[in-house]
C-alpha positions in Angstrom: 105.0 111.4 114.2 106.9 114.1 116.0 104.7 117.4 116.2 102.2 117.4 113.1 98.6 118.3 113.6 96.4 115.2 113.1 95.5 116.9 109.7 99.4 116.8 108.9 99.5 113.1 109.8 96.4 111.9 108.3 97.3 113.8 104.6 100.6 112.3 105.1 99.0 108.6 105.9 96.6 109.5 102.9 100.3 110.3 100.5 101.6 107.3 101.4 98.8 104.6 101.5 96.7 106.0 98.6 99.3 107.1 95.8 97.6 111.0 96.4 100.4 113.1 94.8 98.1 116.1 93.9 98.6 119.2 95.7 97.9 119.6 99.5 95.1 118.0 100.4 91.9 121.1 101.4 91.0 120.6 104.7 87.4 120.6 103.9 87.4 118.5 100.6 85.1 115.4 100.7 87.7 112.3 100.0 84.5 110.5 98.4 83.5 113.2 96.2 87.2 114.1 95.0 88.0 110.4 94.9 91.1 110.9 97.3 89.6 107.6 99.3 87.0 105.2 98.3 84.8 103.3 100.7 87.3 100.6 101.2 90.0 103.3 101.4 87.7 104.6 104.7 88.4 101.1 106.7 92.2 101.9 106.0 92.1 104.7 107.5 89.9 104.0 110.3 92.7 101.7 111.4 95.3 104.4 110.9 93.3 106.6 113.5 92.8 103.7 115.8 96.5 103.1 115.6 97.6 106.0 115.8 95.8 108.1 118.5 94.6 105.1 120.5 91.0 105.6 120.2 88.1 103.4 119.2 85.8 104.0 116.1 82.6 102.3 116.8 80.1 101.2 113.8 78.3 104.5 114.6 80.8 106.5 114.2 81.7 105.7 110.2 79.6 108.8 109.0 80.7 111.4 106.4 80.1 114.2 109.0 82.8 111.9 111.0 85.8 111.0 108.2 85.0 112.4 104.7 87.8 115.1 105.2 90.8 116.6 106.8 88.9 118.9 109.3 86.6 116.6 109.8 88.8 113.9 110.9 90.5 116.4 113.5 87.5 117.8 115.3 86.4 113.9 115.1 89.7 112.7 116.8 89.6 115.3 119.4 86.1 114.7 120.4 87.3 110.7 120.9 90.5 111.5 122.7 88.4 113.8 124.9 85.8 111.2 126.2 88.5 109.1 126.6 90.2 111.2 128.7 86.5 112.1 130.7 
């Protein structure tokens, strides 16, 4: 996807796989508690992040602190590439 952040990319993925078509998405608003993404919605976009940045999300790993917003998907996708990378 060219140059977007990961935030870029996953409110774009959101856009397009979830009918969003409110404003720009706050990086630190809770998908569950604005109802961007519902629990299934979270599976979806675990795939999307496997897919996309090659990394694996283990069962642990499917934690609001992990995927529940933009930011939080970006430190979360960093710290994965990283120990991949280690």
């Amino acid at each position: 996807m060219g140059d977007l952040t990961i935030q870029q990319q996953v409110e774009q993925f959101i856009r397009d796989n979830f009918f969003y078509e409110g404003d720009a998405i706050d990086p630190n608003a809770s998908f569950i508690e604005t109802g961007i993404i519902d629990s299934t919605g979270v599976l979806e976009l675990v795939a999307f992040l496997e897919d996309t940045w090659g990394i694996k999300v283990a069962n642990e790993d499917l934690t609001p602190e992990n995927l529940d917003s933009l930011a939080k998907i970006e430190g979360f996708v960093q710290r994965k590439m990283a120990e991949a990378r280690a």
